[in-house]
Steps between C-alpha positions, in 0.01 A plus 500: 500500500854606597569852601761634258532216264292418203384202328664334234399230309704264249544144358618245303553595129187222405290675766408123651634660836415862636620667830393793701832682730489801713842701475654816414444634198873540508623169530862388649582219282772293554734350223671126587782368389456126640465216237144521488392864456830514267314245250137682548612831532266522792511798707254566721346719772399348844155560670322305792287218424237697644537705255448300158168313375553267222196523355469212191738221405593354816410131347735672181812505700794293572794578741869435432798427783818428580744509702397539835131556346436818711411674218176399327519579083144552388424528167206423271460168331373608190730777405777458741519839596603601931309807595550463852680199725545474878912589526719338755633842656104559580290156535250683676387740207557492065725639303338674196609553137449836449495454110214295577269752654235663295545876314394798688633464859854481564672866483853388566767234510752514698751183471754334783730219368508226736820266507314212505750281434636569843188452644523459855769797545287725264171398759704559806675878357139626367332742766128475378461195265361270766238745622332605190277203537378593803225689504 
């Protein structure tokens, strides 16, 4: 267990995959504008990879890239749903879809927009991004 944060758990919309992430209940979730998250409408919160257990699906999911194929786009096979991917600001942790988590844990959302479409300037002006997959 994690001191402070709680346990959330979430998946895919078929429920082939299932995850496990410590984090705040009040999540910092951050909205992109790049080409990618533009199409999904992904936004995401970043935790350490220590802190995430995928728990079923792993042989149910397929990974998307491009580009310089930092970023690895996870999603299930069956439904084609990404509740979580490994994002290119923060290889060494996931980013999570909060409207993937389960009821009952989250108290509040607090969104950042991201100018992903500038990518590198928007990685090198944020204070904090970088670090919040390290745990």
């Amino acid at each position: 267990e994690y001191r402070g944060l709680v346990k959330h758990t979430g998946g895919c919309h078929c429920g082939a995959v299932r995850f496990e992430v410590w984090a705040s209940a009040d999540l910092h979730v951050f909205n992109c504008n790049c080409s990618i998250c533009t199409k999904k409408q992904n936004r995401h919160f970043i935790v350490p990879a220590s802190r995430f257990k995928l728990l079923k699906g792993a042989d149910n999911l397929t990974t998307y890239t491009f580009n310089t194929h930092c970023a690895q786009h996870t999603f299930c096979k069956t439904c084609g749903v990404q509740s979580f991917y490994t994002p290119r600001s923060n290889p060494d942790g996931y980013g999570i879809a909060p409207h993937c988590l389960d009821d009952g844990t989250v108290q509040t959302i607090i969104t950042e927009d991201i100018n992903g479409k500038e990518w590198e300037k928007a990685m090198r002006e944020h204070k904090t991004i970088r670090d919040m997959s390290k745990p």
